[in-house]
VEXDREN-2710 file (C-alpha; in Angstrom, 1 decimal):
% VEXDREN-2710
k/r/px/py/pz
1/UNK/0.0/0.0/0.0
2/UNK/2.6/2.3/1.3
3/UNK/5.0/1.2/-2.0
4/UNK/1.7/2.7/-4.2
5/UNK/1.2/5.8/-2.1
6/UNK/3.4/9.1/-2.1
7/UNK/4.2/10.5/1.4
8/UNK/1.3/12.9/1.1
9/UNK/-1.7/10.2/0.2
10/UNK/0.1/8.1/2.9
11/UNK/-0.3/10.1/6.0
12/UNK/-3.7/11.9/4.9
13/UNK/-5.2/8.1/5.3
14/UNK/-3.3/7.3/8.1
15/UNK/-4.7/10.9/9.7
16/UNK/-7.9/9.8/8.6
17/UNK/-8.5/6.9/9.9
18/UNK/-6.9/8.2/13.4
19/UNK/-9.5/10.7/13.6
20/UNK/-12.2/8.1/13.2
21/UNK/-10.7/6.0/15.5
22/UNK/-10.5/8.7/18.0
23/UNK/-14.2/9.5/17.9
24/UNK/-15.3/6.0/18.5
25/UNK/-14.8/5.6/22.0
26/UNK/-17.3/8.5/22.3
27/UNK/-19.7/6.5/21.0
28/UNK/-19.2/2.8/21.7
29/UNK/-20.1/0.4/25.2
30/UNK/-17.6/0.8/27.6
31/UNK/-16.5/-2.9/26.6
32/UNK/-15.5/-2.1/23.5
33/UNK/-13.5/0.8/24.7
34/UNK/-11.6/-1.5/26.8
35/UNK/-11.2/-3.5/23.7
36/UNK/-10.4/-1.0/21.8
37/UNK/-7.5/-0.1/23.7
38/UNK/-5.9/-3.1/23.9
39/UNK/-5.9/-3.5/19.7
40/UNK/-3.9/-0.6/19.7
41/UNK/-1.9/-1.3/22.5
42/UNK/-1.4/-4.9/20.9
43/UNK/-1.1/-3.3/17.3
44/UNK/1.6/-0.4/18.4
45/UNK/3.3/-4.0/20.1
46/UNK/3.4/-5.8/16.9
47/UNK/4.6/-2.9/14.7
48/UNK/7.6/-2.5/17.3
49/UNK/8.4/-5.9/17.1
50/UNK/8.0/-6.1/13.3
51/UNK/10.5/-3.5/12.8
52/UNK/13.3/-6.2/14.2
53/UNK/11.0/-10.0/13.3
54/UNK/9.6/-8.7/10.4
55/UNK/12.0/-6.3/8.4
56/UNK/15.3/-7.7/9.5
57/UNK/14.0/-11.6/9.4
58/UNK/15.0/-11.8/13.6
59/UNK/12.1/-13.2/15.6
60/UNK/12.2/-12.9/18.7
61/UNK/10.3/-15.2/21.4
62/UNK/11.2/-13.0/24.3
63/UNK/10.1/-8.8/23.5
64/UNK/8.0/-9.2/26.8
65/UNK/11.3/-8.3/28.3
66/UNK/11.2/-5.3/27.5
67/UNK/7.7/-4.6/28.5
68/UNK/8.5/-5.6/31.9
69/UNK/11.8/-3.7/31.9
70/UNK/10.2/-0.5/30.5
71/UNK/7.4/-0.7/33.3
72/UNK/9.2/-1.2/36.3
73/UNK/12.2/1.0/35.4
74/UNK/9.5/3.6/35.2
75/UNK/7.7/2.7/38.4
76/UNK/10.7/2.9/40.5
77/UNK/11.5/6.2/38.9
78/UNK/8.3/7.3/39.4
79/UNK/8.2/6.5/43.0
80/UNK/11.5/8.2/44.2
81/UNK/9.4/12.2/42.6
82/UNK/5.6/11.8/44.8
83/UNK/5.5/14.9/44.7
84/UNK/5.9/15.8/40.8
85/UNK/3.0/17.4/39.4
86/UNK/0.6/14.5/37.7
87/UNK/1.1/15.7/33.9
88/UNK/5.1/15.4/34.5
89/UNK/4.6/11.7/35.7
90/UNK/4.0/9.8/32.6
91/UNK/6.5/11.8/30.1
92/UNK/9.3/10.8/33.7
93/UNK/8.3/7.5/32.9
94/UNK/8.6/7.5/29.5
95/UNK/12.0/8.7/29.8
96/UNK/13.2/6.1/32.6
97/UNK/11.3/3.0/30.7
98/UNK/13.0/3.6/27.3
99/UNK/16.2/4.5/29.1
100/UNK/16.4/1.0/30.2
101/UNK/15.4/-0.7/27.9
102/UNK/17.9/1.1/25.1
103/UNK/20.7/0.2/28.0
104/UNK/19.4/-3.3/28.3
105/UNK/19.1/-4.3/24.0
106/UNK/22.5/-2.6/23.4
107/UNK/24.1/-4.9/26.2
108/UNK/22.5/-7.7/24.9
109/UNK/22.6/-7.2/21.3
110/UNK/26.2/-7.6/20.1
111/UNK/25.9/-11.1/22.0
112/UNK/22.6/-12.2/21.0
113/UNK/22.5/-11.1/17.3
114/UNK/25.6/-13.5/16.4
115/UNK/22.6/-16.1/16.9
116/UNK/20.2/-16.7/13.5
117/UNK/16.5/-18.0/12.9
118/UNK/15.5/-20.3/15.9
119/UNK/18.4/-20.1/18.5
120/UNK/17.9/-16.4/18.2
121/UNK/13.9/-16.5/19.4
122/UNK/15.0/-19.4/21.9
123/UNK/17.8/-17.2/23.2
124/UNK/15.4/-14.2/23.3
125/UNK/12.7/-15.9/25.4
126/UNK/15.5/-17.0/27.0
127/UNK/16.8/-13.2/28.2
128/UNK/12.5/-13.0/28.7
129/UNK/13.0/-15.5/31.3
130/UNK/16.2/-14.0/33.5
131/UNK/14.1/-10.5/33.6
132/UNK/11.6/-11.9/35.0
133/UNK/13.6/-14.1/37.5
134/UNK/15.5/-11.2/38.7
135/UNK/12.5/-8.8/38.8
136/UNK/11.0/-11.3/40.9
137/UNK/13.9/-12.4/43.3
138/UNK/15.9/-9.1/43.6
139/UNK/14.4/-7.1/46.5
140/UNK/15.2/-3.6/44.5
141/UNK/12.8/-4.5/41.5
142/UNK/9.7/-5.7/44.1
143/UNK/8.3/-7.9/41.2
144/UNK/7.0/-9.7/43.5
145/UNK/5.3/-7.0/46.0
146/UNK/4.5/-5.0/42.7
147/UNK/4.5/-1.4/42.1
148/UNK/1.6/1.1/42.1
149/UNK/1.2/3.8/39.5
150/UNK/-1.0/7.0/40.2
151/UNK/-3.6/8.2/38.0
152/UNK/-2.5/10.1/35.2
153/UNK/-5.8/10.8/33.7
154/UNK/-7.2/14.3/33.5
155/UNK/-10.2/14.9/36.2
156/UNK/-12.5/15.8/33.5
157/UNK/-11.8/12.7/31.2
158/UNK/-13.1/9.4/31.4
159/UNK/-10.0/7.2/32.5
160/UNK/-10.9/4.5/29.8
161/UNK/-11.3/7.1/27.1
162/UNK/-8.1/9.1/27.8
163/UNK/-5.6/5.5/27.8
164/UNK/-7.8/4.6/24.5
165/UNK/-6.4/7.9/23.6
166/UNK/-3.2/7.6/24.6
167/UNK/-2.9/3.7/22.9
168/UNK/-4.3/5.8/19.8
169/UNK/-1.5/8.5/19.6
170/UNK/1.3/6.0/20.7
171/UNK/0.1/3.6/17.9
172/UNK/0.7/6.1/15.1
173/UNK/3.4/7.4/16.1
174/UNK/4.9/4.0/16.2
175/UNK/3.3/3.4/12.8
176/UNK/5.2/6.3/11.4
177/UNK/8.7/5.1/12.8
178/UNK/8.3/2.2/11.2
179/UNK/7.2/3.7/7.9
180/UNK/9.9/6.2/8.1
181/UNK/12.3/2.7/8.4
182/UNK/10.5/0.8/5.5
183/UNK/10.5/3.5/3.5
184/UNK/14.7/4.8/3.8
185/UNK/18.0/3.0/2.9
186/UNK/18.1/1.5/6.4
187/UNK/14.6/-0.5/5.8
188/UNK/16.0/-1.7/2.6
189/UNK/19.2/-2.8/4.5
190/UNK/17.2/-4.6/7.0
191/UNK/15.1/-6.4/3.8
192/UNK/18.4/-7.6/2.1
193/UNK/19.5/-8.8/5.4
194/UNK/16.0/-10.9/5.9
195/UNK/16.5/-12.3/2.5
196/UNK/20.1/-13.6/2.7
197/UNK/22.6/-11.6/5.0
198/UNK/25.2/-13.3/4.6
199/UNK/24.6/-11.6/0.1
200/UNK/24.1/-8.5/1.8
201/UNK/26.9/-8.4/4.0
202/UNK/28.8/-9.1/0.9
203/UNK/27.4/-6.1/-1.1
204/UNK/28.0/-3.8/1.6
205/UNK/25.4/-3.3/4.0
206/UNK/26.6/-2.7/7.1
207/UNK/24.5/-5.7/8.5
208/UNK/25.9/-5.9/12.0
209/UNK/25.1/-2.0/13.0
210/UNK/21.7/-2.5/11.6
211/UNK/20.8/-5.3/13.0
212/UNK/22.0/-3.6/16.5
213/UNK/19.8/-0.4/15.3
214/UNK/16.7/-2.2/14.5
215/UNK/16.9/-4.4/17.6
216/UNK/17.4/-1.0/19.7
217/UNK/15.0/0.6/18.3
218/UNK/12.0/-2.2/18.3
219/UNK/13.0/-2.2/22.3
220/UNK/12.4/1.4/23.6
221/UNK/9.4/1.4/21.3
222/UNK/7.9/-1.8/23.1
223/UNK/9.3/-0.7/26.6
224/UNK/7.3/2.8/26.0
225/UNK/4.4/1.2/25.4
226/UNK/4.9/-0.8/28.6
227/UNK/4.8/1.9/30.8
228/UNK/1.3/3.1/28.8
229/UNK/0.3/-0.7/29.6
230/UNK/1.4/-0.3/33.2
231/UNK/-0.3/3.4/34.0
232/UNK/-3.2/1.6/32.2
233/UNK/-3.1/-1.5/35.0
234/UNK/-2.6/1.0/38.1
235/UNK/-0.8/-1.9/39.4
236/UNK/1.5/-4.3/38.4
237/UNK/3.1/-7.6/38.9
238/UNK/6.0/-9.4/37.8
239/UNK/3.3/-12.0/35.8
240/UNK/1.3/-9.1/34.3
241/UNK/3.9/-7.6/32.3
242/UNK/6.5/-10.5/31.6
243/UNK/3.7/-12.7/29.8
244/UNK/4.4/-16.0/27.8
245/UNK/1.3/-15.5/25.7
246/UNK/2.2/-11.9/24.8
247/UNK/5.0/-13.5/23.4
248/UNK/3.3/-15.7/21.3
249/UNK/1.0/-13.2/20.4
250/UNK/3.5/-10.7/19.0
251/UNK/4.1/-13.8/16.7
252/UNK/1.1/-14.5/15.4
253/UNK/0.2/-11.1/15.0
254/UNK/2.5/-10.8/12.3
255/UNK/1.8/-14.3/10.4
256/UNK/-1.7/-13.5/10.6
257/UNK/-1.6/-10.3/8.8
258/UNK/1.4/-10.8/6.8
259/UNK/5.1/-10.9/8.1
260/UNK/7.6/-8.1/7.2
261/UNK/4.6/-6.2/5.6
262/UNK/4.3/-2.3/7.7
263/UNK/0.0/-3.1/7.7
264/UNK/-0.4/-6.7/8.4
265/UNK/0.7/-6.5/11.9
266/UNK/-2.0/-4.1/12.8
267/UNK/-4.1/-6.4/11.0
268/UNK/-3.3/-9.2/12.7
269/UNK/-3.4/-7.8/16.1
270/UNK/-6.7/-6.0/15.5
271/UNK/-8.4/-9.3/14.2
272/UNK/-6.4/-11.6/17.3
273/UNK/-7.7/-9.4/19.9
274/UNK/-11.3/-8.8/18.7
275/UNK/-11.4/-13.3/18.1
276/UNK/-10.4/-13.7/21.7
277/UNK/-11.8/-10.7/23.6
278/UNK/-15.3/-10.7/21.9
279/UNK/-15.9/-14.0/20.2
280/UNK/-13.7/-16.1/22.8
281/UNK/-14.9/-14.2/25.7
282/UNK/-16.3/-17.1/27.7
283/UNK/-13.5/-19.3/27.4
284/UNK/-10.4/-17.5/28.7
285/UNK/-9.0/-20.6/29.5
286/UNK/-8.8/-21.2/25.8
287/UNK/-6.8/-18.2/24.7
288/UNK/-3.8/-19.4/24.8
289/UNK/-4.6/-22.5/22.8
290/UNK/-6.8/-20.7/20.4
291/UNK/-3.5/-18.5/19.9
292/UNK/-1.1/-21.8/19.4
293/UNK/-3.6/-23.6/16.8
294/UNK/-3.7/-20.8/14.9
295/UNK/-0.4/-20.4/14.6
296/UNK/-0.1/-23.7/13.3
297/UNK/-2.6/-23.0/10.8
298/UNK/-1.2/-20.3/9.8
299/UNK/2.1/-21.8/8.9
300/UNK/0.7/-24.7/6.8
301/UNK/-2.0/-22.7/5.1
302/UNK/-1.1/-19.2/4.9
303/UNK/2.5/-18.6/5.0
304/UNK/2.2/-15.1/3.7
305/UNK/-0.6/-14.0/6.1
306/UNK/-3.9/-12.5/5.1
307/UNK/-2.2/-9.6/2.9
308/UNK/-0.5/-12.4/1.0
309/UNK/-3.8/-14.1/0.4
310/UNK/-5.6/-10.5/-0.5
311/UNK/-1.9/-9.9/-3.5
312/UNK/-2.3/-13.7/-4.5
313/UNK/-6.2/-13.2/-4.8
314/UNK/-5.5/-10.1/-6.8
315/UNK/-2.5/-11.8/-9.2
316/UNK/-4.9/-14.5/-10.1
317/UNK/-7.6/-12.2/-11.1
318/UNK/-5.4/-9.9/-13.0
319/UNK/-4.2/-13.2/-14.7
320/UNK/-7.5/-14.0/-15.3
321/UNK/-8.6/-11.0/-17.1
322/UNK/-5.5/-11.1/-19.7
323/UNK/-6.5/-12.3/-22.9
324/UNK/-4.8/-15.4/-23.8
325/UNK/-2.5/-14.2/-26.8
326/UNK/-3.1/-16.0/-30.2
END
């Protein structure tokens, strides 16, 4: 889509259809603002962890790390100002959660990024699983007593409504990051190095730096949107933000809407969320099974996700509307 539009038509739709998603909360159950925000909670997730799974070809099982990291590292820092007024809290956290987690994926990233494909995710959910451990064991971190975040939400806005809000505008801007990366000579280094790095490293790209950049980059933008997640909560645990089926579901996001594409994470994640919020509703037991057969499916049926089906759909059409020559 983006490849078709110039930068003009490209952010007067994606303006367009953020002012129509900002009214709706004004009109909808407050159910379906909950929902709401966590599709674009779950969609500004996937986009951040496209810009490293997707673009460069790295997947990683573990970028529930830096959710936790980015929520904590902001609830400690939060609690040593009580006294800062309440509109300087959030942009203090901001600054404290992507902090840490920029200081935490460029100390792990020249190890980790030596790995490829699988014992890349494994190490990754691997560096998922120490975080947690040590959030939960190390008295400083009090993962396990859990922090409290004060409200940040204007007295005259519904609470609901304003973190919808605030999922909204951290969503696009996220979306516009990664465009900006698709769209320059960076993305098209990340491409070459999810198509064959080992080519592109020949040809010149700097594949090492980039790989360190993109891996950065998709951290501080998912540990941001942590600390939105935790001011969300109110309170948090070491098991509500270090979660093994966000993991997965940053995954399947992706396949389901069409890996390495800029759209088909939101996609996936809007579709996902509404399945097992809405139609799945009654069974939460079931989510995380639901998520993990579809997955499956995915892989054997639809390997390019639905945008793949939608371009293959559209090839065979256009096929089928050329006149045979004679």
């Amino acid at each position: 889509m983006n490849a078709k539009l110039g930068p003009a038509a490209f952010l007067a739709i994606i303006l367009a259809c953020a002012v129509v998603l900002a009214i709706l909360p004004f009109v909808m159950p407050p159910f379906y603002v909950r929902v709401g925000q966590l599709m674009l909670y779950s969609a500004g997730l996937a986009i951040a962890w496209a810009i490293l799974g997707g673009f460069a070809g790295y997947a990683s099982f573990g970028h529930a790390a830096f959710i936790g990291v980015g929520a904590f590292a902001a609830g400690l820092v939060e609690d040593r100002f009580p006294g800062l007024p309440t509109p300087l809290l959030l942009p203090l956290g901001l600054l404290a959660g992507g902090a840490a987690c920029a200081v935490l994926s460029a100390v792990v990233a020249y190890p980790i990024l030596r790995l490829r494909g699988t014992f890349f995710a494994i190490a990754m959910l691997g560096v998922c699983k120490v975080c947690a451990e040590l959030n939960n064991n190390v008295d400083f971190f009090q993962g396990s007593l859990g922090l409290n975040f004060p409200a940040i939400a204007p007295p005259d806005w519904d609470p609901a409504i304003f973190y919808y809000q605030l999922y909204l505008v951290a969503g696009v801007a996220v979306l516009l990051i990664a465009w900006q990366i698709r769209r320059s000579r960076f993305g098209a280094g990340l491409l070459s190095i999810r198509e064959d790095e080992d080519t592109a490293r020949m040809l010149g790209v700097p594949t090492e730096r980039y790989k360190r950049q993109a891996f950065v980059i998709s951290a501080v933008l998912t540990g941001l949107l942590g600390v939105i997640y935790a001011h969300s909560l109110g309170y948090i645990t070491t098991d509500s933000v270090y979660r093994d089926d966000t993991n997965l579901s940053l995954i399947v996001y992706s396949l389901l809407g069409g890996m390495g594409t800029l759209f088909g994470p939101v996609i996936g994640a809007f579709m996902l969320v509404f399945v097992t919020q809405v139609i799945l509703a009654r069974l939460l037991d079931f989510h995380l099974f639901a998520t993990g057969l579809l997955l499956v499916v995915l892989v054997l049926t639809a390997p390019g996700g639905i945008i793949g089906l939608v371009r293959g759909f559209r090839q065979r059409r256009r096929a089928k509307n050329v006149a045979p020559a004679e």
